[in-house]
N, C-alpha and C positions, 0 to 999 in steps of 0.2 A: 436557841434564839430567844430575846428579850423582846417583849411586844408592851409597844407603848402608844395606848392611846393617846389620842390630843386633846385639844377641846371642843374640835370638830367633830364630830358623829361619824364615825367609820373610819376615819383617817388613821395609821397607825406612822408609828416608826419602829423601827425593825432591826434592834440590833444583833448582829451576829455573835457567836461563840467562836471566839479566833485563836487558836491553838501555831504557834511561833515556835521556830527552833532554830540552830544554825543553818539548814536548808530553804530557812524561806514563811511560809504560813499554811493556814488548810483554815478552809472551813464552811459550810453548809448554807449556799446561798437558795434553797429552796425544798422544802420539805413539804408535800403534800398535806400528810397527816396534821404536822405540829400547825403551818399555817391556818387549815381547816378546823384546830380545836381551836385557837384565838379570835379568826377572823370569820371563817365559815369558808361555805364552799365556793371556790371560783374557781373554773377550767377556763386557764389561760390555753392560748390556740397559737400565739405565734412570738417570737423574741426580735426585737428592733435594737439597732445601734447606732448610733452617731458619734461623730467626732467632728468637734466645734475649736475654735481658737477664743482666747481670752475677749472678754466683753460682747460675746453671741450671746442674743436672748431668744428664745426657743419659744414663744405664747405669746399669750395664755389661748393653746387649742382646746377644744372639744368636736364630738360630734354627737349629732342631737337623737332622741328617738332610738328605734328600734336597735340604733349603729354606737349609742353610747359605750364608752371603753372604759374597763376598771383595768388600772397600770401596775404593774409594781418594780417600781424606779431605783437601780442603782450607776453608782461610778464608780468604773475596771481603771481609769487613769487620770488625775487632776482632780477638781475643787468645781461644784457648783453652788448654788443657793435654789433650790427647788422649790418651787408654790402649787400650789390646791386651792382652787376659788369655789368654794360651793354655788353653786349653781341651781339647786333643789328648790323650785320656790315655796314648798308647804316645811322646809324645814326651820328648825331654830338657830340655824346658824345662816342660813339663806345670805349672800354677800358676804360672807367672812371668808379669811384664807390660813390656811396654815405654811408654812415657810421651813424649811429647814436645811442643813449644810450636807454634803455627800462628799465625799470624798476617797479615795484611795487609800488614805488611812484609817479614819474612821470605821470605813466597809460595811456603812449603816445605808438600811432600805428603807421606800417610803412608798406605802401600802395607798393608793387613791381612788375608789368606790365610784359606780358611775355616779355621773350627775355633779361631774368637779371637770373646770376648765385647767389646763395643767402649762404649765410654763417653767424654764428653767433658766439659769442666767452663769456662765463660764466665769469662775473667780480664777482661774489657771493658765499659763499660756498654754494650754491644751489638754480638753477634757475627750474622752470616752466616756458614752453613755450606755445605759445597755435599759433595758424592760420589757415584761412582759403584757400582754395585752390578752383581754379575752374576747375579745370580736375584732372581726375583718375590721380594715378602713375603707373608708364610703367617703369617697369624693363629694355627693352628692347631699351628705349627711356634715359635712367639715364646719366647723366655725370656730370662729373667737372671741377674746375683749381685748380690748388694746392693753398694754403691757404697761403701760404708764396711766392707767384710769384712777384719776387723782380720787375718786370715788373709793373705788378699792383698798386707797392708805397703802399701798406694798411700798416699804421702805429696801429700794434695792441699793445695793449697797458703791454702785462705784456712776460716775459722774455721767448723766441721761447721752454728752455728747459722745462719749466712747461706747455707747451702746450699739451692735450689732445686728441688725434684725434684717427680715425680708421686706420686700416691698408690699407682699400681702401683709404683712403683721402691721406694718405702720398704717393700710388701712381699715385695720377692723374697727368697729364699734365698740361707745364704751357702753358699759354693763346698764345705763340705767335706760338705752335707749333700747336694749334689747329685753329687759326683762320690766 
């Protein structure tokens, strides 16, 4: 695997070693060792999936405190555009986000450290998501920013009205009233 930082602090992307044949593909979506000498140590505790349809936007979740969750994100089927909002407020990146494409083809991963609200957005008529988490979720610990926080700058890519969200996401807060 290729580990590529971003310009966020902790943030990677994660490209695999994809070995192709007339049967199909292979290859190593998670290796203790190799992840721990790039990024260090996390003990992930549990795998999540969903499956969304074209123009679902998924965020930008967090949870706060002791219940913060470091993810490491990929797509088993379709196309999304994935974000990381830092959240840290003693960092240098503090309000920045990083952004990047996943895909089925690609079969690249995206490494998000606590202390980042995380949000995804279906470029597909149907994606699979799949990620790891290292702590429980905590209801009681849940939050967000609104997905369209013009503060933010996230340039998503297909038109606000065919966006797909919950009713919780459309009423979260945006980031500057929270932080």
């Amino acid at each position: 695997m290729e580990f590529k930082k971003t310009q966020v602090e902790g943030v990677y992307i994660i490209e695999p070693r994809v070995f192709n044949d007339a049967r199909g593909y292979f290859l190593e979506a998670w290796k203790k060792e190799e992840f721990e000498q790039h990024i260090g140590p996390v003990e992930f505790i549990q795998d999540n999936e969903s499956k969304s349809s074209y123009g679902v936007l998924r965020g930008l979740h967090y949870q706060k405190g002791d219940f913060s969750q470091a993810k490491l994100v990929r797509v088993i089927k379709g196309r999304v555009l994935d974000v990381a909002v830092d959240i840290r407020p003693s960092s240098p990146t503090f309000g920045q986000h990083v952004m990047t494409e996943l895909s089925e083809e690609n079969k690249r991963q995206f490494f998000i450290p606590r202390g980042f609200a995380h949000g995804f957005l279906v470029l597909s008529e149907e994606a699979i998501f799949t990620y790891k988490v290292d702590n429980v979720y905590a209801p009681q610990a849940e939050a967000g920013i609104r997905w369209d926080d013009p503060d933010l700058g996230i340039e998503w890519p297909i038109d606000p009205k065919e966006v797909l969200t919950s009713e919780k996401d459309l009423k979260q807060p945006r980031f500057k009233d929270i932080f």
